[in-house]
C-alpha positions as CSV (number, residue, x, y, z in Angstrom):
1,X,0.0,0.0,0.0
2,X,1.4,3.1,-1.1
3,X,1.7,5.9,1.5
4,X,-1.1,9.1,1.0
5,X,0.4,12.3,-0.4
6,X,1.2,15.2,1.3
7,X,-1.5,18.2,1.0
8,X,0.5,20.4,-1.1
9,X,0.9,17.0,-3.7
10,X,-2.9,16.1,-3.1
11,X,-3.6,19.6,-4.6
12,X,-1.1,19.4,-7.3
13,X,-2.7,16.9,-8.5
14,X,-6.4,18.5,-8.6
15,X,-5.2,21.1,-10.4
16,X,-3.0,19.1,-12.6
17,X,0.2,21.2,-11.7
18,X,3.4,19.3,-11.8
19,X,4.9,19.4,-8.2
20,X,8.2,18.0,-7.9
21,X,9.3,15.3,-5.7
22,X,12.0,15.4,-3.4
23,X,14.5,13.3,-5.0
24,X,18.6,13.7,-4.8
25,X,21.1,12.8,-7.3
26,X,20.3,9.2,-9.7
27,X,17.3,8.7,-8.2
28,X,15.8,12.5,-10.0
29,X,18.2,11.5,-12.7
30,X,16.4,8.1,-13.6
31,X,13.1,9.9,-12.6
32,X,13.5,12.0,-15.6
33,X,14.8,9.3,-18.2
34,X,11.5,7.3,-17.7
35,X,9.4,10.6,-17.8
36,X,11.2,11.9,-21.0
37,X,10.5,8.1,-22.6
38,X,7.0,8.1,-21.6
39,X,5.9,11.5,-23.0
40,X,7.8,11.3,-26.6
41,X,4.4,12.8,-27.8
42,X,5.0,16.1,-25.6
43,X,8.5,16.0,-26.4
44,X,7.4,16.6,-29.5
45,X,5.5,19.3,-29.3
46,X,7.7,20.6,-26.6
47,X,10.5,20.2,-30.0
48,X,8.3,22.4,-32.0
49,X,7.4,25.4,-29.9
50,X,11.0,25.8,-29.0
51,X,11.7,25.7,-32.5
52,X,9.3,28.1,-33.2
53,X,10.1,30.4,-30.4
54,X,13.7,30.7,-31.8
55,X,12.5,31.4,-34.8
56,X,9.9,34.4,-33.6
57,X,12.9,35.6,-31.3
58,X,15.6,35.5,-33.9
59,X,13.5,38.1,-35.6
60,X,13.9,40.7,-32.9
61,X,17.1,42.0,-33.7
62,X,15.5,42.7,-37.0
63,X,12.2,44.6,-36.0
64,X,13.5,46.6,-33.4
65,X,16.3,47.6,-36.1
66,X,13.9,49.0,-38.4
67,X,12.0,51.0,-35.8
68,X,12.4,54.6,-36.1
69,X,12.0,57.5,-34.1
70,X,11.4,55.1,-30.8
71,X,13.7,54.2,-27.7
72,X,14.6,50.9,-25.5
73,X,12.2,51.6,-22.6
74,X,8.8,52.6,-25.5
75,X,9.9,48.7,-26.7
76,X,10.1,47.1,-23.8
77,X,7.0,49.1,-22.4
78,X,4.5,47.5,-25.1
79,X,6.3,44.2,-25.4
80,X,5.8,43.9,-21.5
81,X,2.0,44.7,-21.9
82,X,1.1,42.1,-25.0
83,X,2.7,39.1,-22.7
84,X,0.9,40.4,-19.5
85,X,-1.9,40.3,-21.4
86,X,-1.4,37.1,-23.4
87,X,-0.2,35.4,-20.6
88,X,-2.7,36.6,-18.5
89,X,-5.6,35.8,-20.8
90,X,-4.0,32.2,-21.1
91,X,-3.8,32.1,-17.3
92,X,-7.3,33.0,-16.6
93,X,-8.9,30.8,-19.2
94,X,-7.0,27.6,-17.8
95,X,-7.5,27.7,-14.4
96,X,-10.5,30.3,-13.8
97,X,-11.1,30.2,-10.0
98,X,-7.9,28.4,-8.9
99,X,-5.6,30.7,-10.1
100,X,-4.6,31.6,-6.8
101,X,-3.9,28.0,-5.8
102,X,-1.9,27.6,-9.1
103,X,0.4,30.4,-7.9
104,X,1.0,29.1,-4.7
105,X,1.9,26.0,-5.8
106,X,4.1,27.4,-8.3
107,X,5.9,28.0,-5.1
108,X,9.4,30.4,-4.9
109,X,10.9,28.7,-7.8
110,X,8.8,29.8,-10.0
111,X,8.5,33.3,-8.9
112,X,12.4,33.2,-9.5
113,X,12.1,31.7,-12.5
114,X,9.8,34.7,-13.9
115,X,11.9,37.1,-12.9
116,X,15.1,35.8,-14.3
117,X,13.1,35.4,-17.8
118,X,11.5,39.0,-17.7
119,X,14.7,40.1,-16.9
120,X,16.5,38.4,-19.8
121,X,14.1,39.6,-22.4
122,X,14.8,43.5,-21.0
123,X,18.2,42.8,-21.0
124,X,18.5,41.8,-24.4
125,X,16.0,44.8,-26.2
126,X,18.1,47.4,-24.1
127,X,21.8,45.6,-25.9
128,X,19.9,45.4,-29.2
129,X,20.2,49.3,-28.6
130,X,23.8,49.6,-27.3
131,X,25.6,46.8,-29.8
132,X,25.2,45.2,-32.7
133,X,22.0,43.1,-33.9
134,X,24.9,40.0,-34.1
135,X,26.9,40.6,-30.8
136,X,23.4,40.5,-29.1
137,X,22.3,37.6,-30.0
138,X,25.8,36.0,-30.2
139,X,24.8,36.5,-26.5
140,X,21.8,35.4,-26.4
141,X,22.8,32.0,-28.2
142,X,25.5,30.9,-26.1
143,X,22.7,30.5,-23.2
144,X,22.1,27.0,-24.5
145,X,25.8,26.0,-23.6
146,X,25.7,27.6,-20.3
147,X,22.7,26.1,-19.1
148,X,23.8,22.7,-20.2
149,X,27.1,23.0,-18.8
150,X,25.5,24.9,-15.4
151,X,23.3,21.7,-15.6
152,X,26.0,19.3,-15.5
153,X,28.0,21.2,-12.6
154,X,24.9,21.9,-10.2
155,X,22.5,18.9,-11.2
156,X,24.9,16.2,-11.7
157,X,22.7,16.2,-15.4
158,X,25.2,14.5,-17.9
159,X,25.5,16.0,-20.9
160,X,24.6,13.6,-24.1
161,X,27.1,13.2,-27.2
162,X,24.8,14.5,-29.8
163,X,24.4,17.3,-27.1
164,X,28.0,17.9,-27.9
165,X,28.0,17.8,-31.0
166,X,25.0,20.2,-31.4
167,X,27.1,22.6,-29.2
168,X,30.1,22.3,-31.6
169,X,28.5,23.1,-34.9
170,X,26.6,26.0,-33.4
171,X,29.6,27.2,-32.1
172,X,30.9,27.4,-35.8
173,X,27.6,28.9,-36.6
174,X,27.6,31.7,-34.0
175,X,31.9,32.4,-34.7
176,X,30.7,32.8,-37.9
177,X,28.2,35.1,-37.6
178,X,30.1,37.4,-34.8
179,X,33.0,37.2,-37.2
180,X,30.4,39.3,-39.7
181,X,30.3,42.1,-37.6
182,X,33.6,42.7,-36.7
């Protein structure tokens, strides 16, 4: 007989809110093998939206280039707006009257996790407007390696050969394109 959850897991799981378990070194590790073989279908899609979302966000540099007669801070103000708004809308459809509960089970990661995001897409319309389109996002695409490698250090995550790999052609890719605008 399995023992009961905990409160905060039996409302997780109302809501259908991922909560993590407490879970140290291979044990979290194997614990997120078998959940990345048993959901190849939202791999998938998971696959496709970040594809898409580099796609939207390589085009940044672009639009804001082309802007005239409008500063950093005018940007950031509307951009900030549409995603409240977005978000918000999404947010409010979903959960409706537990919205509150979805937030505090969210819990402090996540409130850090908002904030570090928010403050990375400020961060990167304010350089768009003190460097180069291609220094920017040379920036911007070398998060990828740090997170895998901060991963590795702090998570004990190993980091796959084709992993590798990816890293070394985009590294060609990115020297490449900061070698352009120098």
């Amino acid at each position: 007989r399995s023992p009961r959850p905990a409160p905060a897991d039996r409302g997780a799981k109302r809501l259908m809110v991922a909560r993590p378990v407490e879970r140290r070194g291979r044990e979290a590790i194997a614990a997120g093998q078998r959940l990345a073989r048993s959901g190849s279908r939202n791999f998938n899609f998971g696959f496709i939206l970040t594809l898409l979302g580099a796609c939207c966000w390589s085009f940044g540099g672009l639009f804001v280039r082309t802007t005239r007669d409008i500063d950093a801070w005018q940007i950031i103000f509307y951009r900030s707006w549409v995603v409240l708004a977005v978000m918000g809308g999404y947010m409010i459809l979903r959960y409706r009257s537990q919205l509150g509960p979805v937030f505090r089970i969210a819990g402090i990661n996540a409130l850090i996790a908002g904030i570090a995001l928010g403050l990375a897409g400020l961060l990167f319309m304010l350089s768009l407007f003190y460097t180069s389109v291609a220094q920017a996002v040379f920036m911007g695409g070398i998060a990828p390696f740090t997170s895998a490698l901060l991963a590795w250090w702090m998570l004990g995550e190993r980091v796959k050969r084709p992993t590798w790999i990816a890293m070394v052609v985009a590294i060609f890719g990115l020297t490449a394109m900061l070698w352009g605008a120098a």
